[in-house]
DSSP file (Angstrom, degrees, kcal/mol; ACC not computed):
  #  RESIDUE AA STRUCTURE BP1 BP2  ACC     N-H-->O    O-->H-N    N-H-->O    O-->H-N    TCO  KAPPA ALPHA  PHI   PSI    X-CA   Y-CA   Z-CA
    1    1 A X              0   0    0      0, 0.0     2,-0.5     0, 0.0     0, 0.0   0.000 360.0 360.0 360.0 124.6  104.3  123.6   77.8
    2    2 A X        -     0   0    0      1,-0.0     0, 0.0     2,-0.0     0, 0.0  -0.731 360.0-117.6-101.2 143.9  101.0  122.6   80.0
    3    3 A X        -     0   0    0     -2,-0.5     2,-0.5     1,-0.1     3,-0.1  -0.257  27.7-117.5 -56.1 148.7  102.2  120.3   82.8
    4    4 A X        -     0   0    0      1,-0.1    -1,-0.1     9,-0.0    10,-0.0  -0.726  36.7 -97.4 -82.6 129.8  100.7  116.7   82.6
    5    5 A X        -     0   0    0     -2,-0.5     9,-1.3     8,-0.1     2,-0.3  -0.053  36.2-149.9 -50.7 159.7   98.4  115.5   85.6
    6    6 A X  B     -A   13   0A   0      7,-0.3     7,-0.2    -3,-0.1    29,-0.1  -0.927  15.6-115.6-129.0 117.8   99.5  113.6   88.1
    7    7 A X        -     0   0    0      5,-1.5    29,-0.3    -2,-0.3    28,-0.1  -0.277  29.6-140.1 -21.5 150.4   98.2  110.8   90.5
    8    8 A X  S    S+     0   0    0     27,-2.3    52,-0.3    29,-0.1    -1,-0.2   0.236  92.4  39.4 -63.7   5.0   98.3  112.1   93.8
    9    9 A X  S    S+     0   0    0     26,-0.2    51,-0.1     3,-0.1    55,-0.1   0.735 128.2  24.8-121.0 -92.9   99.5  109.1   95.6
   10   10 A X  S    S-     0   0    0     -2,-0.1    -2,-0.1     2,-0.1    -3,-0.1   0.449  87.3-132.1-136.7 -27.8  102.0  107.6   93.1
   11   11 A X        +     0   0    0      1,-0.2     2,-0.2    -5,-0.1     3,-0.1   0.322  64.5 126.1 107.7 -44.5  103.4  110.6   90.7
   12   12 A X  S    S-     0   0    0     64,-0.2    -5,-1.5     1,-0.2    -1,-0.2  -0.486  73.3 -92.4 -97.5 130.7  102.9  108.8   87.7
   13   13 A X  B     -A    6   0A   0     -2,-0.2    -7,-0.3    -7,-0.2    -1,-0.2   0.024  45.7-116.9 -45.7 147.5  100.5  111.0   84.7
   14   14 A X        -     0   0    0     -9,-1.3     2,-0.2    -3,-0.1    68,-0.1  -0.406  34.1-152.7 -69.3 144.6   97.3  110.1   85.2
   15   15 A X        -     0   0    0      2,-0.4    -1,-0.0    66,-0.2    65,-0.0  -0.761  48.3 -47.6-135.2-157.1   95.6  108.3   82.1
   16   16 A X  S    S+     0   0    0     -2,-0.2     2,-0.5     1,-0.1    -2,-0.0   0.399 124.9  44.4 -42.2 -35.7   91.8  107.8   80.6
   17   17 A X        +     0   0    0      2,-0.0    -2,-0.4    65,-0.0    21,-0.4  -0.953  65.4 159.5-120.9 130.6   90.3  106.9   84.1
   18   18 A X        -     0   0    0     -2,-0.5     2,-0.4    19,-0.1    19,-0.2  -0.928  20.8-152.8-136.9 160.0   91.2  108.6   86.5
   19   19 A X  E     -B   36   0B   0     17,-2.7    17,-2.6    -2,-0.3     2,-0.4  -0.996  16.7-123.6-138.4 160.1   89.2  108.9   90.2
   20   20 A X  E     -B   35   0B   0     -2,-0.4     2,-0.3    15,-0.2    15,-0.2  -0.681  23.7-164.4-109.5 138.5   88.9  111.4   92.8
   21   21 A X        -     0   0    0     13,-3.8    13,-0.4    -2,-0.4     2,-0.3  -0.938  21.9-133.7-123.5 139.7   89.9  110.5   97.1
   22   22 A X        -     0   0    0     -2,-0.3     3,-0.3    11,-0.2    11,-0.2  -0.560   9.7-147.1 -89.1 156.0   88.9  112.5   99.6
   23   23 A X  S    S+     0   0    0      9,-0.7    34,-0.6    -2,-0.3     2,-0.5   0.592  98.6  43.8 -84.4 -57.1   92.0  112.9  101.8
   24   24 A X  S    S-     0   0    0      8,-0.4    -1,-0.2    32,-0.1     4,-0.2  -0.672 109.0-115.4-104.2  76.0   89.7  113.0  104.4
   25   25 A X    > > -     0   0    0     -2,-0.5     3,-3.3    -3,-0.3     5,-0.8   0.404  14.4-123.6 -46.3 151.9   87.3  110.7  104.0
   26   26 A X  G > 5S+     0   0    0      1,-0.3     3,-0.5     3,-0.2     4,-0.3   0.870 114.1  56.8 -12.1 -80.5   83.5  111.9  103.4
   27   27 A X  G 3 5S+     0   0    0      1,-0.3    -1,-0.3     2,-0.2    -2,-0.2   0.393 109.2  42.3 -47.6   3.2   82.4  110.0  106.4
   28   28 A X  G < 5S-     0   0    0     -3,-3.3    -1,-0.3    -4,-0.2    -2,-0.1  -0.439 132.6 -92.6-128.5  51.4   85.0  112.0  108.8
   29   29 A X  T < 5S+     0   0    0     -3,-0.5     2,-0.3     1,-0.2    -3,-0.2   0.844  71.2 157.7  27.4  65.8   83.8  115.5  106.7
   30   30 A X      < +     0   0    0     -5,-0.8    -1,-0.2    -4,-0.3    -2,-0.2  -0.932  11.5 161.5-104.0 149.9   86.4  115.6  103.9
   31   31 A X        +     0   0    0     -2,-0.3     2,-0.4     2,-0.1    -1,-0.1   0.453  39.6 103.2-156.4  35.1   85.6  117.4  100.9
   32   32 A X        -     0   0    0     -8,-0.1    -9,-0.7     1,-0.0    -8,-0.4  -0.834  61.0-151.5 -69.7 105.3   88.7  118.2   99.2
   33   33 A X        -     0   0    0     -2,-0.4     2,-0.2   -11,-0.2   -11,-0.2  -0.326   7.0-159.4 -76.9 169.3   88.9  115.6   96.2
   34   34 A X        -     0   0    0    -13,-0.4   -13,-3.8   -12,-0.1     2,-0.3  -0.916  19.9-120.5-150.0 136.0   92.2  114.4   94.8
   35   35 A X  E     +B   20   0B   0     -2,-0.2   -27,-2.3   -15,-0.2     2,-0.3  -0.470  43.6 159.9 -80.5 138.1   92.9  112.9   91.4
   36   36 A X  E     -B   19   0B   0    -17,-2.6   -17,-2.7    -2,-0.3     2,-0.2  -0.960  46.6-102.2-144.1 178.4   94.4  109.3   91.8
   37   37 A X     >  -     0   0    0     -2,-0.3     4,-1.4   -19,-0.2     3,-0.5  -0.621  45.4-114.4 -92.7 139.3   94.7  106.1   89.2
   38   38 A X  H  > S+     0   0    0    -21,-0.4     4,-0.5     1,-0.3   -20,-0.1   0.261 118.6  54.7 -82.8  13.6   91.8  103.4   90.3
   39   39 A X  H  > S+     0   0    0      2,-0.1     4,-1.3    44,-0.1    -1,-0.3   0.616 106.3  47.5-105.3 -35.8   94.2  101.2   91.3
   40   40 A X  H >> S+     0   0    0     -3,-0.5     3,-4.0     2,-0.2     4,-1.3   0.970 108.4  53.2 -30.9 -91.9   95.7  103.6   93.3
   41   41 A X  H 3X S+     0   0    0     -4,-1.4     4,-1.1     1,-0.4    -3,-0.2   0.535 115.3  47.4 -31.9 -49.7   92.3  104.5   94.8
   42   42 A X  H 3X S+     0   0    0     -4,-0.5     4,-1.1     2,-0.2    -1,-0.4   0.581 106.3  51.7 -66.8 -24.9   92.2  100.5   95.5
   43   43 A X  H <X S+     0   0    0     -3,-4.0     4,-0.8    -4,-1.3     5,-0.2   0.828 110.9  52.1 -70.9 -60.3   95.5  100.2   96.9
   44   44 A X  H >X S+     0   0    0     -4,-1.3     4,-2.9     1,-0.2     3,-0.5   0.932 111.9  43.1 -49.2 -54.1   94.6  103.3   99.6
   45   45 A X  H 3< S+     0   0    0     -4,-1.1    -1,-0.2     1,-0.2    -2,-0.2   0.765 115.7  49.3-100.0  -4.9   91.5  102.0  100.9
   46   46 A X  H 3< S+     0   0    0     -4,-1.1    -1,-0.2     1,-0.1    -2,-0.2   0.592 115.9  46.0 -58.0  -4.3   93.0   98.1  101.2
   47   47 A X  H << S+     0   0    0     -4,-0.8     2,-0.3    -3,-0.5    -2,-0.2   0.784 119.4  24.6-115.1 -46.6   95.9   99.3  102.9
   48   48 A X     <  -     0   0    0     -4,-2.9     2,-0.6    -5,-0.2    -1,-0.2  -0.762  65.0-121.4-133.9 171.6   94.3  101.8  105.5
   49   49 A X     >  -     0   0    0     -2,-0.3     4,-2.1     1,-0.1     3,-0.5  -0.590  31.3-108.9 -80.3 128.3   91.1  102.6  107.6
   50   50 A X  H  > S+     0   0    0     -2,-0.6     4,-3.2     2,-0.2   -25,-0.1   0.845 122.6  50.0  -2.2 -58.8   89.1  105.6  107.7
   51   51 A X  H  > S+     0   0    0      2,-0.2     4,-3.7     3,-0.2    -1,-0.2   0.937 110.8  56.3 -68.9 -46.0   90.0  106.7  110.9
   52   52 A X  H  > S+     0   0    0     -3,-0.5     4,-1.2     1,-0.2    -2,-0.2   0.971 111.9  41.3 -70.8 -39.2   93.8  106.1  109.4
   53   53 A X  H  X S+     0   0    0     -4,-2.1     4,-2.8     2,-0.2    -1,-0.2   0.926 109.2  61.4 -43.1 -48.3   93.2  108.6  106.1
   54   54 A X  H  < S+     0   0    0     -4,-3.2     3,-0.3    -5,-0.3    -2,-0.2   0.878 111.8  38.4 -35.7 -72.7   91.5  110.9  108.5
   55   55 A X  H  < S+     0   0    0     -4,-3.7    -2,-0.2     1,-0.3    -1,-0.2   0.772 116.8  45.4 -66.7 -53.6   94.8  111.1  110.3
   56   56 A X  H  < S+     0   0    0     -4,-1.2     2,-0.3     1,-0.2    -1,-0.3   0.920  86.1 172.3 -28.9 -73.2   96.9  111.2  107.7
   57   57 A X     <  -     0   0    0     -4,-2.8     2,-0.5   -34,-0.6    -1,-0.2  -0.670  69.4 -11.3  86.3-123.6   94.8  114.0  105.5
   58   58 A X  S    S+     0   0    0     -2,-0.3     2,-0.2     1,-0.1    -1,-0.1  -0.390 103.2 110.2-110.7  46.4   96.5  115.3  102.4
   59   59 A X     >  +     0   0    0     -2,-0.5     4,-0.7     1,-0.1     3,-0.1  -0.593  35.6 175.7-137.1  74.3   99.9  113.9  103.0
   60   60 A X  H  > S+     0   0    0    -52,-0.3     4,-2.2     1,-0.3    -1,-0.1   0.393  81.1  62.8 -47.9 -16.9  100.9  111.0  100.6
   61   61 A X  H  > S+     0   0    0      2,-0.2     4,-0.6     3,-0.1    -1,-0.3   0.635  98.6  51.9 -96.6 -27.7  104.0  110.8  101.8
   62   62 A X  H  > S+     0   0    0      2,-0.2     4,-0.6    -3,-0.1    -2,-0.2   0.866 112.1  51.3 -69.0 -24.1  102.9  109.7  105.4
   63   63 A X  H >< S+     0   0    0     -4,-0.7     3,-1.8     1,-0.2     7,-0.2   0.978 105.2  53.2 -77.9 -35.7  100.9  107.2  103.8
   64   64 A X  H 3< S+     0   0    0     -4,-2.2     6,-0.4     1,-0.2    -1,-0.2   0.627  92.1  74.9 -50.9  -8.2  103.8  106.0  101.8
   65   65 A X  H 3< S+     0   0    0     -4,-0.6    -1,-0.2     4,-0.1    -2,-0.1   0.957  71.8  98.9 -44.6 -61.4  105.6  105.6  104.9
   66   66 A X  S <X S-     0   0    0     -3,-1.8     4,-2.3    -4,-0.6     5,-0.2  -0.111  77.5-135.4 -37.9 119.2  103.5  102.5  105.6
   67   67 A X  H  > S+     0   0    0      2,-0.2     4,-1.1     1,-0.2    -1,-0.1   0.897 100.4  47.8 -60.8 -53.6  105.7   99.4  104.6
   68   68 A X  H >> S+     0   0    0      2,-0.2     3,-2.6     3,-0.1     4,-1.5   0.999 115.0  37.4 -25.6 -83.8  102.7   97.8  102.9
   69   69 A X  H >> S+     0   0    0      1,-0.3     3,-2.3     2,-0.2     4,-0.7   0.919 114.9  57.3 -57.6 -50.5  101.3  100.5  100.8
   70   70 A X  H 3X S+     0   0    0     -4,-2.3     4,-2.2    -6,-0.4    -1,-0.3   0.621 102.2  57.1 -40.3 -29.9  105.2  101.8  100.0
   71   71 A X  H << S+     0   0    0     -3,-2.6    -1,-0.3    -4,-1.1     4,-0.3   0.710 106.6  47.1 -87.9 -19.0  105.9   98.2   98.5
   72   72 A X  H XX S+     0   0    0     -3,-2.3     4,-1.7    -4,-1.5     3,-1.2   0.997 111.6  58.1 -54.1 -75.0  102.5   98.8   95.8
   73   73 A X  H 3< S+     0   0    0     -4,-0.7    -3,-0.2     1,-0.3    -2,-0.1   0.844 112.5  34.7  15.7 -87.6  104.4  102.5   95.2
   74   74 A X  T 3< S+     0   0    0     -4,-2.2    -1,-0.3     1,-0.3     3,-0.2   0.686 119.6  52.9 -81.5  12.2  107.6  100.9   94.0
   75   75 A X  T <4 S+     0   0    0     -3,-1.2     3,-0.5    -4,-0.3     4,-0.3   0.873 117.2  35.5 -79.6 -56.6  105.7   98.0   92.3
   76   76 A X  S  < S+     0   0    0     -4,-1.7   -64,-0.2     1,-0.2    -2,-0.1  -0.084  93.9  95.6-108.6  31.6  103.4  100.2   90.3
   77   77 A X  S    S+     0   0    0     -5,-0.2    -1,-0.2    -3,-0.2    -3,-0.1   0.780  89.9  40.7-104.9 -14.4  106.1  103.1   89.5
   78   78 A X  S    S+     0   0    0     -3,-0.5    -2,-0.2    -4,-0.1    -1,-0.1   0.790  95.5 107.2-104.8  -9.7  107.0  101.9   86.4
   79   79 A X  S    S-     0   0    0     -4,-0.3     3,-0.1     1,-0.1    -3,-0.0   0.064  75.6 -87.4 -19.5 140.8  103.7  100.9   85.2
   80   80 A X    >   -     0   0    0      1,-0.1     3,-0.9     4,-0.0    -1,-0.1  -0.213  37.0-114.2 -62.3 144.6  101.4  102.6   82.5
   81   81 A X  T 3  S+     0   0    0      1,-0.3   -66,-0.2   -67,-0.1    -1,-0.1   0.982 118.6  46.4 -60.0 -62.0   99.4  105.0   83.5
   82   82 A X  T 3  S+     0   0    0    -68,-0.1    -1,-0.3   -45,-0.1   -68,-0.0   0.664  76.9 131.5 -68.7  -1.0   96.4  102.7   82.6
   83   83 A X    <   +     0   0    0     -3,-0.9     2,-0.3     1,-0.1   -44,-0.1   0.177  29.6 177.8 -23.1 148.8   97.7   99.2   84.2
   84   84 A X        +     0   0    0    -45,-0.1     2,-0.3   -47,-0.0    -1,-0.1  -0.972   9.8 152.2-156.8 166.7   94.9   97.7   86.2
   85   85 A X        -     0   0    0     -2,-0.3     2,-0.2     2,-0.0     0, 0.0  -0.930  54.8 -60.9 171.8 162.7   95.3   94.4   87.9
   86   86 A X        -     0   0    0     -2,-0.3     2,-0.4     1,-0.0   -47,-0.0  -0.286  42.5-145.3 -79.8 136.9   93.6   93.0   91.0
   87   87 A X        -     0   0    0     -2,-0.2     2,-0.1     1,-0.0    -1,-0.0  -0.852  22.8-120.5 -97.9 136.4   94.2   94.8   94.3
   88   88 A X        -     0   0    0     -2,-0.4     3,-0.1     1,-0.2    -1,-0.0  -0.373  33.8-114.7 -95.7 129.1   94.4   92.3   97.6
   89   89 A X        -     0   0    0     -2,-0.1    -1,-0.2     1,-0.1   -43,-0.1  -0.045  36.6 -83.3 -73.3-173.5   91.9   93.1  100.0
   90   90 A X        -     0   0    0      1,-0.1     2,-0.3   -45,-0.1   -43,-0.1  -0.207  46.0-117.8 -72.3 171.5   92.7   94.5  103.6
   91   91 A X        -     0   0    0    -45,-0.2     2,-0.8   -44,-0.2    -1,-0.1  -0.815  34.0-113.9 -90.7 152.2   93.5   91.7  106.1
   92   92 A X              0   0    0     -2,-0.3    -3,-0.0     1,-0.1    -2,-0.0  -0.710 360.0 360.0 -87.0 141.3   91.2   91.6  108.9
   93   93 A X              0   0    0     -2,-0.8    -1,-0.1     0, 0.0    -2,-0.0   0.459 360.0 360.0 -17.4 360.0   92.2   92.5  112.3
C-alpha cells in the first residue's frame, strides 16, 4: 500500500495543486521545499513574517501553536483536499 501525500502544515492528502514552502524562507537562505495545499501556503504567509518562519524552520507544530493560524487548522481539517476559499490578509502592525 503506497502512503498518500500529505500537506505539511495541516495533515490532510494533498490534492491536484499542491505548492512547495520553504520552511525557511528563500530570503533568510532556506532551501528545503515542503509540499503544502495553496490555501495552506496562504494561510502561513498571512499569519506570520519572515523573520517568524525563519524562527520557527521545519516545525508545524510551533506554528500551529499560534492561536490565529491553529483556528484555520481546525477550520480547514475537515475540508477537501481541493477547498479553496479566500485567505484574510495579515493585519498590519
Amino acid at each position: 500500500m503506497i502512503d498518500e501525500p500529505t500537506c505539511w502544515l495541516c495533515g490532510r492528502p494533498l490534492g491536484r495543486r499542491v505548492e512547495q514552502h520553504h520552511p525557511v524562507p528563500k530570503s533568510r537562505g532556506g532551501r528545503e521545499t515542503r509540499p503544502v495545499h495553496p490555501i495552506c501556503h496562504r494561510a502561513l504567509h498571512a499569519t506570520f513574517t519572515n523573520k517568524e518562519l525563519e524562527k520557527a524552520g521545519d516545525d508545524p507544530a510551533a506554528l500551529a501553536a499560534n492561536p490565529e493560524l491553529a483556528r484555520f487548522l481546525a477550520w480547514i481539517a475537515g475540508k477537501p483536499a481541493d477547498f479553496h476559499a479566500p485567505t484574510r490578509r495579515r493585519k498590519s502592525a
